[in-house]
C-alpha positions in Angstrom: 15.8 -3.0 -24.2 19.7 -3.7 -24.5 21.7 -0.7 -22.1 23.5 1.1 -25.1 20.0 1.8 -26.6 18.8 2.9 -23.2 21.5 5.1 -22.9 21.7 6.6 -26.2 17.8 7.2 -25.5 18.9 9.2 -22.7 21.1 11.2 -24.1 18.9 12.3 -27.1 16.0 13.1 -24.6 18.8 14.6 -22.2 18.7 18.2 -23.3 15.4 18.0 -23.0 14.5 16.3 -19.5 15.0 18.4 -16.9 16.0 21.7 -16.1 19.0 23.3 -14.0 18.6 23.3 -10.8 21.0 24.0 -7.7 20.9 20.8 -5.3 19.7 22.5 -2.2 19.7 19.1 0.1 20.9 15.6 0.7 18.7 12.8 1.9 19.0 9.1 1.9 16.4 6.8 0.5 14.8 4.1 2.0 17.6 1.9 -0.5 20.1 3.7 1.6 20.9 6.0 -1.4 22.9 9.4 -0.5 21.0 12.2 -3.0 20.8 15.6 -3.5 17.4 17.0 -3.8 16.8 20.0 -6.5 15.7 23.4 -5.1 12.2 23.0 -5.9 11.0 19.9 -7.0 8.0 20.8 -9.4 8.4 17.9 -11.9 8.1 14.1 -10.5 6.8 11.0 -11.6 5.7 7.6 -9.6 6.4 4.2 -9.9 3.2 3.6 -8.9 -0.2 4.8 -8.9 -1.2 4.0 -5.9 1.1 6.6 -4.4 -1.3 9.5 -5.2 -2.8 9.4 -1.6 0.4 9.9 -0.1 1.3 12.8 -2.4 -2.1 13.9 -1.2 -0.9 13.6 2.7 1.7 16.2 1.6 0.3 18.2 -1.3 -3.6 18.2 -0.1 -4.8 21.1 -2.2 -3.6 19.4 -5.8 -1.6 16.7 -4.9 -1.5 15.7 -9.1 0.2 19.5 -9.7 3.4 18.1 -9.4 2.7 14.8 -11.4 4.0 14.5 -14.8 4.2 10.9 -15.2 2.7 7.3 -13.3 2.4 3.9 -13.6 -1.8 3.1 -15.2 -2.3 1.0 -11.9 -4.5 3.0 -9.7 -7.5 2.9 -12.4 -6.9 -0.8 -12.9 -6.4 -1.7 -9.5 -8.6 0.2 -7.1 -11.1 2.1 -9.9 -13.5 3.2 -7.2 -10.9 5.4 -5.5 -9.5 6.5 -8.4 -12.5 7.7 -9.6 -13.2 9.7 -6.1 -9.4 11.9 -7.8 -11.0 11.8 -10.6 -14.2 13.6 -9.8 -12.1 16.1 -7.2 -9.1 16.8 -9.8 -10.2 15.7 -13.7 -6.6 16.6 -15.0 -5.7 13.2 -13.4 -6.2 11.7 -16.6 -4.2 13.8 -18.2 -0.9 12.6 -16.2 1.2 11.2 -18.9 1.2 7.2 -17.9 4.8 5.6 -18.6 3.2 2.0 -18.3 0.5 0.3 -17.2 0.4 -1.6 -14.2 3.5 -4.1 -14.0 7.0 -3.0 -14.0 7.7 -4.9 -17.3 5.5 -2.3 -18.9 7.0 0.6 -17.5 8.6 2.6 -20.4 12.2 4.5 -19.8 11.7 6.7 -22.8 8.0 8.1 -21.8 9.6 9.0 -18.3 12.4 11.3 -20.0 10.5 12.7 -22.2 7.7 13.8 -19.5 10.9 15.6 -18.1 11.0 14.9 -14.3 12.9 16.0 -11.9 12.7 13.0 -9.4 11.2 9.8 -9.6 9.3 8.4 -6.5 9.8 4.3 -6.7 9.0 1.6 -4.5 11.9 -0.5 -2.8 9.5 -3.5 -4.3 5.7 -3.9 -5.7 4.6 -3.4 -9.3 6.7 -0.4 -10.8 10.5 -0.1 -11.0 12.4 -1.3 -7.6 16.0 -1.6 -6.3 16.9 -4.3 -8.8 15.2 -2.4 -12.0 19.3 -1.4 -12.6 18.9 -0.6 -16.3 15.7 1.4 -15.6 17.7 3.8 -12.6 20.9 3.7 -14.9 18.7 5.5 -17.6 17.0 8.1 -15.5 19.8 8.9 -13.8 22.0 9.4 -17.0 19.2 11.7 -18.1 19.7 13.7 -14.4 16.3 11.9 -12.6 17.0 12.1 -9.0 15.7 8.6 -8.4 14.1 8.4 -4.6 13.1 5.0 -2.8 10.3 4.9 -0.1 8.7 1.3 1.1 5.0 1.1 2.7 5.2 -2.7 1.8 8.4 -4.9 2.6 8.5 -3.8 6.1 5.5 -1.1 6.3 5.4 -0.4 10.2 9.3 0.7 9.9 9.3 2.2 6.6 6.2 4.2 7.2 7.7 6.9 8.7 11.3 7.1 7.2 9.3 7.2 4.0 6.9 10.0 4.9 10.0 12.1 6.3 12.0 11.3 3.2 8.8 12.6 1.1 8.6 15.7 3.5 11.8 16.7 2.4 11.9 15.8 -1.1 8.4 17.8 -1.8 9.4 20.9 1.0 6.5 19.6 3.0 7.8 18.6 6.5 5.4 20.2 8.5 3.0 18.4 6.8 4.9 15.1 7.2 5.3 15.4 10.8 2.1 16.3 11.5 0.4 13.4 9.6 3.2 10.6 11.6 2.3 12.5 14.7 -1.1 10.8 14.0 0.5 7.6 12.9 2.5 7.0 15.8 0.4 7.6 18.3 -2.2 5.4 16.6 0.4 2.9 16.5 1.6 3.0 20.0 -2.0 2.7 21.4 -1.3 -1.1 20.0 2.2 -2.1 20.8 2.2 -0.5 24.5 -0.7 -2.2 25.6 0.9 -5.5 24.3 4.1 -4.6 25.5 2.4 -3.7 29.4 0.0 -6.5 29.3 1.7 -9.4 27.8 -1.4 -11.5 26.7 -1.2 -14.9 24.9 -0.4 -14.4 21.1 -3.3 -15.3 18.9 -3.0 -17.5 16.1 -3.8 -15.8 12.7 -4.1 -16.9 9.2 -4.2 -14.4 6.4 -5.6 -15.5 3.0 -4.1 -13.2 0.3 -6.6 -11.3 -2.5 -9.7 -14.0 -1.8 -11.7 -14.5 -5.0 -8.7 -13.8 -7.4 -8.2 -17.3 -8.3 -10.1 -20.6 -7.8 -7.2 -22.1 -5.6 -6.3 -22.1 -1.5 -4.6 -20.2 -0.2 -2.5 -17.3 -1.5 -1.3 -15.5 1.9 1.7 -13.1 3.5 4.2 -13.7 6.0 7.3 -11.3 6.8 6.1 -8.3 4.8 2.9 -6.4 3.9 0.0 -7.5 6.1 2.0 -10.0 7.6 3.7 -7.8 9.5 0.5 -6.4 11.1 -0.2 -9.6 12.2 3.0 -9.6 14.6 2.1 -6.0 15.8 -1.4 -6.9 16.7 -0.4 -9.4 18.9 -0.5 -12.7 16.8 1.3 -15.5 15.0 1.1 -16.3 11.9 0.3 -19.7 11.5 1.7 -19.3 7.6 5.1 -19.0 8.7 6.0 -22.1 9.9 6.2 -23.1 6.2 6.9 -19.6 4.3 10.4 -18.3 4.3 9.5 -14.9 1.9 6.9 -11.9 2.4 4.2 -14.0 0.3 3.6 -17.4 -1.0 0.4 -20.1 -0.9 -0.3 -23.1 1.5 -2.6 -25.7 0.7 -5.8 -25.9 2.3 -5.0 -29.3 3.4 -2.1 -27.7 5.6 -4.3 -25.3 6.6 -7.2 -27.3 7.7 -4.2 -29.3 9.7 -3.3 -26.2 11.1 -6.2 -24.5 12.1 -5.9 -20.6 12.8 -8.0 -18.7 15.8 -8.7 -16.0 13.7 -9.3 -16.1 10.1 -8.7 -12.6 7.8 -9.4 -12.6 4.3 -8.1 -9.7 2.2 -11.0 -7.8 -0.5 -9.1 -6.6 -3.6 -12.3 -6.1 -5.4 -14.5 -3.3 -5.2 -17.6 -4.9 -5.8 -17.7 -4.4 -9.4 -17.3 -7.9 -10.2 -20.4 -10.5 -9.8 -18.3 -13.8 -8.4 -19.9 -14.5 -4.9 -16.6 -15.5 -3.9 -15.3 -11.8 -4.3 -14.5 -10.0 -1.3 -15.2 -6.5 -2.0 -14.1 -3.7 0.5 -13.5 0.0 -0.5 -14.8 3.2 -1.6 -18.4 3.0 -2.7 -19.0 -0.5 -0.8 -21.3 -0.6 1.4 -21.0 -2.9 5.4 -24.0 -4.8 4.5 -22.4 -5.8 0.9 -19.0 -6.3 2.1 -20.9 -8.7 5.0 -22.7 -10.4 2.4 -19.4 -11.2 -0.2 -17.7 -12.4 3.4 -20.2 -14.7 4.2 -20.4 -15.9 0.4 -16.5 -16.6 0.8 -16.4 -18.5 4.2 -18.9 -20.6 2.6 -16.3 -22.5 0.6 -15.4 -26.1 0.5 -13.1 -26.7 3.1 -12.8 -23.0 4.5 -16.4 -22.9 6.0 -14.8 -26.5 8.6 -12.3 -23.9 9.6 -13.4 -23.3 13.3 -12.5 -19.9 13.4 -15.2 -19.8 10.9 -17.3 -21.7 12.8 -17.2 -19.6 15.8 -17.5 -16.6 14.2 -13.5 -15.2 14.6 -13.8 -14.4 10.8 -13.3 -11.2 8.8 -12.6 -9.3 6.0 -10.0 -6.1 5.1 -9.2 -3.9 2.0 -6.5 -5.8 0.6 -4.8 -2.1 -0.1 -3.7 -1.5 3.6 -0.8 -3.9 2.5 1.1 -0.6 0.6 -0.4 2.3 1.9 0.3 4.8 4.3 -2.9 4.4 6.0 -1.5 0.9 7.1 -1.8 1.9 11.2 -5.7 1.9 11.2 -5.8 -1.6 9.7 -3.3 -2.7 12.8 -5.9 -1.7 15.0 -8.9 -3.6 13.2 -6.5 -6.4 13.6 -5.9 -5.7 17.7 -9.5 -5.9 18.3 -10.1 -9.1 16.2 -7.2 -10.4 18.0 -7.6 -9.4 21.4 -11.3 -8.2 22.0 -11.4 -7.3 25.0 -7.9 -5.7 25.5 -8.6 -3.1 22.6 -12.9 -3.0 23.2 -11.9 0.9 23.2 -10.1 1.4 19.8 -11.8 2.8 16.9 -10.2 2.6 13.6 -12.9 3.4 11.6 -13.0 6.8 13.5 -9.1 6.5 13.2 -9.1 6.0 9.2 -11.9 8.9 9.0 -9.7 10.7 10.7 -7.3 10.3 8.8 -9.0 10.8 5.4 -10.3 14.2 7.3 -7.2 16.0 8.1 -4.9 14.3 5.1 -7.1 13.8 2.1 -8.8 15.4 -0.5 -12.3 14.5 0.7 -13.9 12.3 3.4 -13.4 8.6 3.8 -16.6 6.6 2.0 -17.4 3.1 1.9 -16.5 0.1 4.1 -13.0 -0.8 4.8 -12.6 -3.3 7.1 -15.9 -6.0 8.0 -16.8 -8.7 10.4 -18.9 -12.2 10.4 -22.1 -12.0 12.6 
């Protein structure tokens, strides 16, 4: 859509969007943006779906009573959690969507007229970012406070910064500081330990969304679960040869290059009948999840891969990559990594934890799995 029809699109919708408010504070985004924050903040939408369980951490009684407008991802791209909201809060499906589940699709003139007071975007990933500059030009000439928050460029820094920016946006601090109270001690259990003990860094390969497509090997590097990698206490072997946050190395280079522990990432949730599929998640249970892994190291190729071989395989819910929740997967990765210098973690009591205290209802289903 050219500008001058996004703009007169704001202005027609304009008296309708959003109503006066005083600006009560001023925070800075995770884009480094200076804004002032309404009073109360009773109208927002989301650039992505997926950001419902951090609205949850904050907002834990009805974190949808605030929603107004979102991104048609979360059904689409994790069903079996969505369904869990759902179940627990039915008007879910009544949140106006303003796109489906790329930011191509996301539509300026839905967002206005659902009349929001702030929009919460990611600095990247599939709703509007930083460089969506007609989308932000729009909103903001219609008086959207536009806030940035990252859990996937650099997710162990942004984290926090985005939880505390949340906390303040929603008038939930308490409950932001209490939920990273949690986080970084759950974090720091890792990176002391490494820090006071110095062992030698394990090698690591990650292979991106296994099962998506027929090819080898989709993986990440300096961002998402590439950075978990690092703070576990590893290299990644992928990169030597990747400059980005993503990209794909052959499985020739691969087979060149062998890892000493392999991790495959389940974006499926079962619901899919390829053997290949990893499937991790609500509603899937540790003796599926062990049986899609085994199916998937099986592969041509892969299954030569003496990580494999030995047994130094394993699978995690591909999710961990933008989600707040991100500090229990580094700990599955410490122990994969170093056994016996983290024999005493437990993040699966860590992630039930977690759902316990700052969800809606209790963790179910396997998230993380291991070859035996």
């Amino acid at each position: 859509m050219a500008m001058s029809c996004l703009r007169r699109v704001a202005a027609v919708l304009l008296l309708a969007a959003v109503p006066a408010v005083a600006s009560a504070a001023e925070v800075v985004d995770l884009a480094g943006r200076r804004l002032q924050i309404p009073d109360r903040v009773e109208r927002i939408i989301i650039g992505e779906g997926r950001y419902i369980p951090t609205l949850a951490i904050l907002d834990r009684e009805n974190p949808i009573g605030r929603l107004v407008g979102m991104l048609g991802d979360y059904e689409d791209i994790d069903p079996a959690n969505y369904a869990r909201y759902r179940a627990r809060f039915p008007d879910i499906d009544k949140v106006q969507r303003i796109g489906r589940s790329a930011r191509d699709s996301f539509s300026v003139e839905q967002a206005i007229a659902a009349r929001p007071q702030v929009a919460i975007f990611g600095l990247g990933g599939h709703g509007p970012g930083t460089r969506s500059t007609e989308v932000i030009r729009a909103l903001e000439a219609a008086g959207v406070v536009i806030v940035f928050i990252d859990f996937r460029s650099d997710p162990l820094v942004n984290t926090p910064r985005s939880l505390e920016l949340l906390g303040k946006v929603l008038g939930q601090e308490a409950r932001a500081a209490e939920f990273l109270s949690a986080w970084r001690a759950a974090l720091a259990t890792v990176t002391e330990r490494l820090a006071r003990e110095k062992p030698t860094l394990t090698r690591v390969f990650v292979e991106s969304r296994v099962g998506l497509g027929r090819g080898c090997c989709e993986t990440m590097t300096r961002g998402m679960m590439g950075r978990f990698v690092t703070a576990a206490g590893g290299v990644n072997v992928a990169d030597a040869i990747l400059p980005g946050e993503a990209g794909v190395v052959s499985l020739e280079w691969l087979i060149a290059n062998p890892p000493d522990v392999y991790i495959g990432t389940a974006i499926g949730s079962g619901l899919r009948d390829e053997a290949s599929w990893l499937a991790l998640g609500a509603g899937v249970t540790e003796a599926a999840a062990r049986t899609r892994l085994a199916a998937s190291l099986a592969r041509p190729g892969i299954a030569d891969l003496p990580a494999i071989r030995e047994g130094r395989a394993h699978a995690i819910w591909h999710h961990f990559y933008n989600s707040p929740f991100n500090v229990a997967a580094v700990q599955a990765f410490a122990k994969w990594l170093h056994p016996a210098l983290f024999a005493d973690l437990d993040p699966d009591g860590l992630l039930a934890d977690f759902h316990s205290r700052f969800q809606p209802f209790p963790l179910d289903g396997a998230y993380w799995v291991s070859r035996k």
